[in-house]
C-alpha positions in Angstrom: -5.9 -2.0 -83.3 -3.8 -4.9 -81.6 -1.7 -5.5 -78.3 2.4 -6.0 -78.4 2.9 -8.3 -75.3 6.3 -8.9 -74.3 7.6 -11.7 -71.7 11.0 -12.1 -70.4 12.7 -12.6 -67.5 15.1 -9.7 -65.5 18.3 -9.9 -63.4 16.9 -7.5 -60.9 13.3 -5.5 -61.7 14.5 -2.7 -59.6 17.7 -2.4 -62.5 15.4 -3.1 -65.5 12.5 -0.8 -64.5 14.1 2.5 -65.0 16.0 1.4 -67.9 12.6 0.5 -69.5 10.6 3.8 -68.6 13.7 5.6 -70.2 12.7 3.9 -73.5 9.6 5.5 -73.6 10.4 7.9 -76.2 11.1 5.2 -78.5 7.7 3.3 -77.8 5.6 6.4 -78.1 7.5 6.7 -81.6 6.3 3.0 -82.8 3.0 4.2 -81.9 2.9 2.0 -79.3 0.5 3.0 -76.3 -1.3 2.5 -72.8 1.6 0.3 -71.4 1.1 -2.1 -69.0 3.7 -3.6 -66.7 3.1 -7.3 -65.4 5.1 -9.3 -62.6 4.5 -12.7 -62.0 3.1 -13.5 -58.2 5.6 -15.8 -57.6 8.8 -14.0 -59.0 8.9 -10.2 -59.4 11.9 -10.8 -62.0 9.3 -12.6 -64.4 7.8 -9.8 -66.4 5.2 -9.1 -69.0 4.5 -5.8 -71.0 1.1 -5.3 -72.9 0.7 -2.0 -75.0 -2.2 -1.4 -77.5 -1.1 0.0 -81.3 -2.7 0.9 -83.9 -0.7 0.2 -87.0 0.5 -3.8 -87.1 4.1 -2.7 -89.4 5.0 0.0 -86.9 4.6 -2.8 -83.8 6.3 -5.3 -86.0 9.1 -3.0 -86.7 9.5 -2.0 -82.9 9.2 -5.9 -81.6 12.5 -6.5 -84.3 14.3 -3.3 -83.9 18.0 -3.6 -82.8 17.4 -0.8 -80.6 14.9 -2.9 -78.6 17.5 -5.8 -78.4 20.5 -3.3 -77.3 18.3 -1.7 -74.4 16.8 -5.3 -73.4 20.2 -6.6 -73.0 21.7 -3.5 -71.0 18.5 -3.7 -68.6 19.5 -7.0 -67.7 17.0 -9.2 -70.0 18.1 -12.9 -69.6 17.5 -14.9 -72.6 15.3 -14.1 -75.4 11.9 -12.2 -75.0 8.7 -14.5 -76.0 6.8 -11.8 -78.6 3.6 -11.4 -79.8 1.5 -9.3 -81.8 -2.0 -9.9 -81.7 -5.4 -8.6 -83.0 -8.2 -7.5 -81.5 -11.4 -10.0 -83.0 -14.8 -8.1 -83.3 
């Protein structure tokens, strides 16, 4: 089990949001669950996503997926997303 947590900044959260809990479909699909979505205290258009998976190629293949990159950009993602996939240590 791991965490996908994705950072990037938004034109307007109010445009992004909806656009992103369209997309659900295709995050349930990856296997991705348990979504979490961040703002920063100082700037509401500075967001972060964590969502647990359980298989590492099914989150890799998600985090590179044109789709991802065609919705991000539509939502109004400005610049590249920072990605990572992490582990959970025991």
């Amino acid at each position: 089990m791991g965490m996908l947590v994705i950072h990037h900044l938004v034109k307007d959260f109010d445009t992004w949001k909806p656009a992103y809990d369209r997309h659900a479909d295709k995050r349930k699909a990856a296997g991705l669950r348990h979504d979490h979505v961040l703002q920063s205290v100082t700037d509401p258009n500075n967001v972060t996503i964590v969502m647990d998976f359980m298989d590492v190629s099914r989150a890799k293949a998600f985090a590179a997926s044109s789709n991802l990159k065609t919705v991000m950009k539509a939502a109004g993602v400005v610049g590249a997303p920072v990605i990572h996939i992490l582990k959970k240590v025991t």
